[in-house]
Backbone as CSV, one residue per row, in Angstrom:
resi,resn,N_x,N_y,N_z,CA_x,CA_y,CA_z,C_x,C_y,C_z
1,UNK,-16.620,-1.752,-0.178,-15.436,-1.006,0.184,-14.608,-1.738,1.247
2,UNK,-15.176,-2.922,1.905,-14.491,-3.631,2.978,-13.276,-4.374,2.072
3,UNK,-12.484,-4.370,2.606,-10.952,-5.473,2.317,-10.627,-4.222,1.611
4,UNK,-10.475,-3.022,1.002,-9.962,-2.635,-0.135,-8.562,-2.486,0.104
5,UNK,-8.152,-1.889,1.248,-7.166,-1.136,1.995,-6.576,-2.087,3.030
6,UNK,-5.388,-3.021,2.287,-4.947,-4.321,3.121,-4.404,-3.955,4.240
7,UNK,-3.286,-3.038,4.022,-2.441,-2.755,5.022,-1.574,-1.281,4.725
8,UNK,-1.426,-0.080,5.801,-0.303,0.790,5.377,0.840,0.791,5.329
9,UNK,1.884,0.983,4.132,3.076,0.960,4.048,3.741,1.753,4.998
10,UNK,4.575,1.459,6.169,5.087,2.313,6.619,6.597,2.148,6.695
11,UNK,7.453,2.745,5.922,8.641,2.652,5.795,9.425,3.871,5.956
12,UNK,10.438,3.916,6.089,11.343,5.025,6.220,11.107,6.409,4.974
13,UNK,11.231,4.947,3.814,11.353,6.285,2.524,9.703,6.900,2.056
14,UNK,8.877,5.727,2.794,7.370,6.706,2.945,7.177,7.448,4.263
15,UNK,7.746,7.472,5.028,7.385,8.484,6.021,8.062,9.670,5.792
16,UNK,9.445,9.922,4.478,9.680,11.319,4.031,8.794,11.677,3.211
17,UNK,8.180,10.659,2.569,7.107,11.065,1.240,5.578,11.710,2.545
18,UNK,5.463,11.712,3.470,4.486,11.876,4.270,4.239,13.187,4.813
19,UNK,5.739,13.796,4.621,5.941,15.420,4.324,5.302,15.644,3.119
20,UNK,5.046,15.496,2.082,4.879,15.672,0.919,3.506,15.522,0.712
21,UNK,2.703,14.975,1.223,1.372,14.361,1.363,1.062,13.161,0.622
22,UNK,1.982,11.967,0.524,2.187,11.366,0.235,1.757,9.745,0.585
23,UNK,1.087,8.829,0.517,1.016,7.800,1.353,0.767,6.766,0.958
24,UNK,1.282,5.421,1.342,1.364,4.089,0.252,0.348,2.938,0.914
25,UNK,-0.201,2.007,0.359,-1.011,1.461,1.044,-0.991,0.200,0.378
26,UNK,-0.935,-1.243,0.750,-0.964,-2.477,0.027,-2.870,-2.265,-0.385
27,UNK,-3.106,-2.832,-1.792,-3.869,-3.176,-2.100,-4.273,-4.409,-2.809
28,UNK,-5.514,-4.899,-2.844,-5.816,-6.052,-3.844,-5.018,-5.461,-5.814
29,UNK,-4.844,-6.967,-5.748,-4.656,-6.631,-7.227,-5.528,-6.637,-8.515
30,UNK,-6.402,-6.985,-7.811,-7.702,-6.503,-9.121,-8.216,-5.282,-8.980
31,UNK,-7.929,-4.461,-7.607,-8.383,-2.803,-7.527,-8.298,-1.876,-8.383
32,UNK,-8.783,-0.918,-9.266,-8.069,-0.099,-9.749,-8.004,1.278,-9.332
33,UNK,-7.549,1.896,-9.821,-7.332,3.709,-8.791,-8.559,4.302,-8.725
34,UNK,-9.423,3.759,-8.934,-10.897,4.869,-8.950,-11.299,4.394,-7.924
35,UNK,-11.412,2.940,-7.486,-11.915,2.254,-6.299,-10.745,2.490,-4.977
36,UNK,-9.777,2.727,-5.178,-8.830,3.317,-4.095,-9.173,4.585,-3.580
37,UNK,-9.016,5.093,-4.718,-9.564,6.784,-4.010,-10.452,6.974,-3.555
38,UNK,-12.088,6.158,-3.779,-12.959,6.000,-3.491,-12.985,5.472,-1.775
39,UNK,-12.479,4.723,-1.644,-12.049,3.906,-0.054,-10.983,4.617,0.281
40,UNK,-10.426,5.434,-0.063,-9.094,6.281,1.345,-10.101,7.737,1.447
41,UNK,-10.936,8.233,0.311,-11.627,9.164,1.013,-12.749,8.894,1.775
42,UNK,-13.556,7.930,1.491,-14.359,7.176,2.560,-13.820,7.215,4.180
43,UNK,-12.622,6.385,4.407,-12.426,6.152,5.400,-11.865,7.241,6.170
44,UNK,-10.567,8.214,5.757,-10.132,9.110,6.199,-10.717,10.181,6.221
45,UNK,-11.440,10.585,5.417,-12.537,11.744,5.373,-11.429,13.216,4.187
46,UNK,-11.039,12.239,3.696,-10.029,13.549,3.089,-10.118,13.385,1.350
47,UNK,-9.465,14.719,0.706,-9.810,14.319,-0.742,-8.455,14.356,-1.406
48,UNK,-7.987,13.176,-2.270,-7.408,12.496,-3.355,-7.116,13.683,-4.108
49,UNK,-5.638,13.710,-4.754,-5.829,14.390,-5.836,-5.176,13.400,-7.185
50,UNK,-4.187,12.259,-6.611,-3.590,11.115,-7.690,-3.300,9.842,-6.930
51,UNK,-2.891,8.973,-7.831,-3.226,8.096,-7.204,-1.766,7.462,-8.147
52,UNK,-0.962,6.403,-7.643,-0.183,5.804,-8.749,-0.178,4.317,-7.593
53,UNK,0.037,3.393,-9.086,0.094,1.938,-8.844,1.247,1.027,-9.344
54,UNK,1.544,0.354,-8.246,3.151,-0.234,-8.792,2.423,-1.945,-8.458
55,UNK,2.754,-2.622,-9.424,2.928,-4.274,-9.380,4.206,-4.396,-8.591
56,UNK,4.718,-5.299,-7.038,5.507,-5.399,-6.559,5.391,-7.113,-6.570
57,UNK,6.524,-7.508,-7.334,6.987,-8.627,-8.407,7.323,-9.539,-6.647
58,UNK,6.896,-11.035,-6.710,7.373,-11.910,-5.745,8.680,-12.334,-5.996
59,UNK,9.315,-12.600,-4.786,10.862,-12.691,-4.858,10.933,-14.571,-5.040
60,UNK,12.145,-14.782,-5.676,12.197,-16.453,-5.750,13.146,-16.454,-4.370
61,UNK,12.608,-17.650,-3.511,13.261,-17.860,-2.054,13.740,-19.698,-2.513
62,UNK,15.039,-20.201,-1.924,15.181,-21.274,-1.261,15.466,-21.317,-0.378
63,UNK,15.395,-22.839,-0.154,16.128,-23.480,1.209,16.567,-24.550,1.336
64,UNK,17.815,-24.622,2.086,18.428,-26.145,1.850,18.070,-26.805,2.864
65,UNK,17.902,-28.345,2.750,17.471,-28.742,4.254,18.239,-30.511,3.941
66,UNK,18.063,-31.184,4.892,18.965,-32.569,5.150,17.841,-33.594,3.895
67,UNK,16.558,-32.789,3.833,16.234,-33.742,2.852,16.050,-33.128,0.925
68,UNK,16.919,-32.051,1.423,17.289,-31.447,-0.171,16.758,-30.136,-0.072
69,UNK,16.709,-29.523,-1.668,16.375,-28.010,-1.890,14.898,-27.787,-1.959
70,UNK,14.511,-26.559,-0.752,12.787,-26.318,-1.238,13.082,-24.927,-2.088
71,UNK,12.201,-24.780,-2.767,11.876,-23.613,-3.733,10.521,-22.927,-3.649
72,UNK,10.223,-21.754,-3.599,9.353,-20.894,-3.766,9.448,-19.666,-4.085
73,UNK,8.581,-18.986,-3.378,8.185,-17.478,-3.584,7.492,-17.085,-3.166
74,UNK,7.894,-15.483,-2.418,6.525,-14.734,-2.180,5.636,-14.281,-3.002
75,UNK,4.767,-14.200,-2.202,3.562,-13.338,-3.212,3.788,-12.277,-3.649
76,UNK,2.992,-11.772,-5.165,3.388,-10.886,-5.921,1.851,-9.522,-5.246
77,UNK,2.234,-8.736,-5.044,0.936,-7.757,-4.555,1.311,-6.440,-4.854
78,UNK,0.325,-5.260,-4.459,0.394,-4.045,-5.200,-0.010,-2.951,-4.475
79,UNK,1.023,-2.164,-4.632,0.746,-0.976,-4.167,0.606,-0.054,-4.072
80,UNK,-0.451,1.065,-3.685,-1.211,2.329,-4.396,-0.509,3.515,-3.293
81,UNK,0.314,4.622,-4.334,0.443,5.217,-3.692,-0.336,6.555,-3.612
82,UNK,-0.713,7.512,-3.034,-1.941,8.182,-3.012,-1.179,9.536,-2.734
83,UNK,-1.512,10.959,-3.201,-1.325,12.300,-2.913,-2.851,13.150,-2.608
84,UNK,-2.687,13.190,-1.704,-3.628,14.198,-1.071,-3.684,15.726,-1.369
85,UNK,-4.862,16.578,-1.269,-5.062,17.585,-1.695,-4.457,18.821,-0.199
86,UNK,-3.577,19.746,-0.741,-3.043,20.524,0.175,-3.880,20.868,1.541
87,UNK,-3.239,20.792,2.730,-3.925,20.820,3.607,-4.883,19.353,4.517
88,UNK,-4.622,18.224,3.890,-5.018,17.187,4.407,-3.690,16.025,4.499
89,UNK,-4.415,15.253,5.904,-3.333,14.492,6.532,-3.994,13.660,6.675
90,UNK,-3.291,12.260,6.602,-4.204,11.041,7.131,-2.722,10.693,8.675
91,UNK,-3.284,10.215,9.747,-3.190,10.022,10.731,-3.246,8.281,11.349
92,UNK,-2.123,7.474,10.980,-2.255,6.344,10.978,-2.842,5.956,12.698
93,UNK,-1.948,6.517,13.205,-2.066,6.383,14.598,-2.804,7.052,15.751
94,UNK,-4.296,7.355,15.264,-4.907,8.531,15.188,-5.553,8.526,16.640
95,UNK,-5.510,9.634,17.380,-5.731,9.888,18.938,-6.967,8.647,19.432
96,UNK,-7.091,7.408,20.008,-8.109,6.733,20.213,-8.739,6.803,21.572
């Protein structure tokens, strides 16, 4: 269950979804939703009721420089968004 849960999304348009019980989380991309739910109720102590998964596509980046054009891209990674069962909250910033 270690690494499952890379990092929490915290953005504007997920902290309205957070009213909602709503919450997004970068994951590995070989995870699938059974092993997510499995590790956010583990850790938070709370119970899952769905789970949805978006492929978030790497962007093509350049750059010009005095010795010509570099080309790349970010990485392509994925992210699980999770609904909780009425009455439970996960607490990113939780009293330490």
């Amino acid at each position: 269950m270690i690494g499952i849960l890379i990092r929490p999304i915290i953005t504007e348009k997920m902290t309205e979804l957070g009213e909602k019980r709503q919450y997004a989380f970068e994951v590995p991309i070989s995870v699938n939703k059974i092993v997510v739910s499995k590790a956010i109720e583990k850790k938070f102590s709370v119970k899952v009721t769905s789970i949805r998964t978006v492929l978030v596509k790497g962007k093509r980046k350049s750059q010009m420089t005095r010795r010509g054009r570099f080309e790349g891209h970010t990485k392509t990674w994925k992210k699980a968004i999770v609904t909780l069962k009425e009455g439970d909250k996960i607490d990113y910033f939780g009293n330490v």
